[in-house]
C-alpha positions, 0 to 999 in steps of 0.5 A: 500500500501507498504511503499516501494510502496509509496516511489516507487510512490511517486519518480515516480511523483517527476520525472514526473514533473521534466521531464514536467518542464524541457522540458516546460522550454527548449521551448526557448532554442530549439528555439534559441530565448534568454530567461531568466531562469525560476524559478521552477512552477513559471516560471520568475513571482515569484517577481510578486506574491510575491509583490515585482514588479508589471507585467509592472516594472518586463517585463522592468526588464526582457528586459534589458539584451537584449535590443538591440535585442528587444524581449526575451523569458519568462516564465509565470508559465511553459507557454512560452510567447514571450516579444517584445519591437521592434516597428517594431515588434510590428507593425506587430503583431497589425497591419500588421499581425492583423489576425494572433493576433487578440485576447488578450487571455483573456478568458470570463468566461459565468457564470460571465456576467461581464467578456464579454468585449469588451476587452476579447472578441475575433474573430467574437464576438469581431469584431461584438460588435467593430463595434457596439460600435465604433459610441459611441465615435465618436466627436459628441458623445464626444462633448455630453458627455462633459457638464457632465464632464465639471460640474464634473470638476467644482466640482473638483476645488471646492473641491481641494480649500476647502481641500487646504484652510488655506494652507494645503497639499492636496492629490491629489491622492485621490481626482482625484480618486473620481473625475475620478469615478465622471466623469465615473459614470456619463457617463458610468451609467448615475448616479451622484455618488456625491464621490467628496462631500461624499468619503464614498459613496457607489459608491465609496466603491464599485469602491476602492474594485475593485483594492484590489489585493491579491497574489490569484488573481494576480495568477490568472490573470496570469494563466488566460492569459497563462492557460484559462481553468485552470484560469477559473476553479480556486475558487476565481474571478477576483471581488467579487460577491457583485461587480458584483451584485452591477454594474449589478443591477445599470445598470439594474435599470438605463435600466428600469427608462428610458424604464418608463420615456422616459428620455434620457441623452447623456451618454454611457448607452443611447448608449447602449440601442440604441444599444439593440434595433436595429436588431442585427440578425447574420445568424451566431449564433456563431459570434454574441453576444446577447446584454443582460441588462448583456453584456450592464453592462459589457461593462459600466464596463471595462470602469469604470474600464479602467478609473479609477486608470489609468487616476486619477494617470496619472493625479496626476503624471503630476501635480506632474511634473507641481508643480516642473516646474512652468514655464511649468505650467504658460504657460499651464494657458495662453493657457487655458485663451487665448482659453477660452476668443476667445470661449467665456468663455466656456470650450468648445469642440472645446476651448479644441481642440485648447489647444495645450500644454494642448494636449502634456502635457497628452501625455507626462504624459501618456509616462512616468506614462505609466499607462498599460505598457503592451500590450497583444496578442495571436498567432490565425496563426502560424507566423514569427515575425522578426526572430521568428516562433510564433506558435499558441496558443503563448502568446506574451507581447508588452512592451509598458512602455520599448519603451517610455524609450528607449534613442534612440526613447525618449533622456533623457527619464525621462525628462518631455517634452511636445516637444516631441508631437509636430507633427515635432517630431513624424514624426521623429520616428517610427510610433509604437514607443508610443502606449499609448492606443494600436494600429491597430483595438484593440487599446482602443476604448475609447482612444478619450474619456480619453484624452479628459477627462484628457485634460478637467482636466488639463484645468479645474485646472490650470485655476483656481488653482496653484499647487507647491511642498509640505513638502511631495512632492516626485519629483520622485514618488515612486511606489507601487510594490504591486498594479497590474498596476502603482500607487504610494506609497505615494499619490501626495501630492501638496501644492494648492493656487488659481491662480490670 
């Protein structure tokens, strides 16, 4: 070809991209919908592929210019996504208008067992597993479940007070980490993971390796959300091979020592297993999943996953906030030693139940460490939204994190106030006003779970332990712009004695 001919070509290509992305990029504009203007390919993202803002930091950015209105458009790559901050607005996309947004658009990839979730799947497939799963977290359940949190928990206050022996400044970042893995191992895969004792384990190694983020797969959780096919058709995955060997061959082996032995733990792998084999049959083959040895990992997975780095650092956060308020903390301690002596010593299910501030606290460590920040939706149903037409296929982002710190909802939003959970004041704001695990028929269905866990963990260390500001003791805890989800970039580190 004629070098003229390249140029020719070359200009030719040059133009219809600028064409694609310039029409891609006026989608908003022609809308009359406020928008921020998009970076070229990258769209309003560049900050978060580049490390410089995790998604949840960056859609709290991107409100500000138009927080009064309660929604903007944004730009994911050249893919418009509608951001909404409006409680009620977001009421009538998880709720209200559930059938026009039932799915999160986050597409499963079948040659990836792994990534059939109750949280990727969508339609029928999804309400039949919901439905499925939902009796595994109901209070008899969790009341089940909560000896063998309850004997992590006592591993965790040994381990805090023999690193904190002598004085010395405990991380607790690292060592909720390994808890939190402890508790989920144990309920989700039936296994004692024993990372408390043995940091090195390699349970532990395996679950560290989950949240090493590169800009590769940032993107392509990005693009996944907003291009599925593309996403898919990239080479790299979301977890590397050997992760996804490791956790299917942990539940496959955990399937077959109880087929052997009989042996039956009241753990969610049990669950599942009942789950197996009850009679599944759907006249419907498109609306029903199989539940393979592969659909019973993944589901134990994205709750290993979900409760890992998110519940560890909301706890480390609020024990950071009960180090700098030893008044809060003295009266969380009475709480616990008053329930447990009328329960008689025992930290039982209903002592927790009755624990109160213990209950506020958790929500008030959730409002503000946030851990999500942000809940995904796609457009099933052309739809109005308030003033907006959301047409199908759409891609909305619900700013969870930008709510919990609006003045108007929360006063002095930074502030640490457990008063805000009070059931007076929740009857005094909008019922969609917090929605720390979601809300409407997707919210978290482990939601009873984590709060119970974190409630068992703050009981469990204020009982027996005192935590107070260390020389490394950061009241405003910074964050670590490069990992996806909140996480701080110094630890929690806390100076810890044994309460008297």
């Amino acid at each position: 070809m004629e070098p003229s001919s390249l140029l020719l070509a070359a200009a030719a290509v040059v133009a219809a991209v600028f064409l694609y992305f310039r029409h891609r990029f006026s989608y908003w504009a022609r809308r009359g919908v406020p928008f921020h203007a998009p970076k070229p390919v990258v769209g309003n993202f560049g900050d978060v592929l580049l490390g410089r803002k995790n998604v949840p930091g960056l859609l709290a950015d991107l409100s500000r210019a138009f927080r009064e209105v309660g929604y903007c458009g944004i730009y994911s790559f050249d893919k418009p996504v509608l951001l909404v901050w409006d409680p009620e607005m977001v009421r009538q996309i998880v709720a209200k208008d559930f059938s026009s947004f039932h799915d999160r658009g986050q597409p499963f990839d079948p040659a990836d067992p792994l990534s059939q979730t109750l949280f990727a799947l969508g339609g029928k497939q999804w309400k039949n597993l919901r439905s499925k799963l939902t009796p595994a977290f109901t209070s008899g359940k969790l009341k089940a479940m909560l000896p063998l949190m309850r004997d992590v928990g006592a591993d965790l206050v040994d381990q805090v007070a023999l690193e904190a022996h002598g004085g010395c400044e405990v991380d607790m970042e690292e060592l909720l980490s390994r808890f939190v893995t402890d508790v989920v191992g144990t309920v989700a895969f039936g296994i004692k993971c024993n990372c408390l004792r043995d940091p090195n384990s390699d349970f532990r190694a395996m679950s560290k390796k989950l949240f090493k983020q590169t800009p590769a797969s940032v993107a392509r959780i990005l693009l996944t959300t907003v291009h599925p096919k593309l996403g898919v058709l990239l080479p790299f995955k979301w977890f590397f091979a050997e992760t996804n060997d490791f956790f299917l061959n942990l539940m496959r082996d955990q399937v077959d020592q109880r087929e052997k032995t009989s042996v039956e733990r009241n753990d969610f792998v049990q669950q599942m297993m009942q789950l197996r084999a009850a009679d599944l049959a759907d006249v419907d083959p498109d609306n029903h999943l199989k539940v393979t040895t592969g659909v019973m990992a993944a589901q134990a997975f994205i709750f290993f996953l979900a409760g890992l780095d998110n519940i560890s650092n909301t706890l480390g956060y609020i024990l950071t906030r009960l180090a700098g308020d030893q008044d809060l903390q003295d009266r969380l301690a009475s709480e616990v030693r008053r329930e447990l002596q009328q329960h008689g010593g025992e930290l039982s299910y209903e002592a927790l139940k009755k624990m109160s501030l213990v209950s506020r606290v958790a929500l008030e460590g959730l409002r503000l460490w946030n851990p999500l920040g942000v809940v995904f939706r796609k457009c099933n149903a052309t739809t109005r939204v308030g003033d907006v037409v959301v047409e199908k296929g759409q891609m909305l982002f619900i700013a969870t994190n930008v709510i919990n710190m609006d003045e108007s909802v929360f006063p002095e939003p930074q502030r640490f106030d457990p008063e805000r959970h009070t059931a007076e004041e929740k009857a005094k704001r909008h019922p969609y006003a917090f929605l720390p695990f979601g809300e409407g028929p997707r919210i978290c269905i482990a939601e009873r779970f984590a709060l119970l866990e974190m409630e068992l963990t703050i009981a469990v260390l204020v009982d027996k332990l005192r935590f107070s500001p260390g020389p490394n003791y950061e009241k405003e805890v910074e964050i670590d712009t490069r990992a996806p989800l909140p996480k701080p970039k110094n630890g929690f580190h806390l100076q810890v004695t044994e309460r008297i």
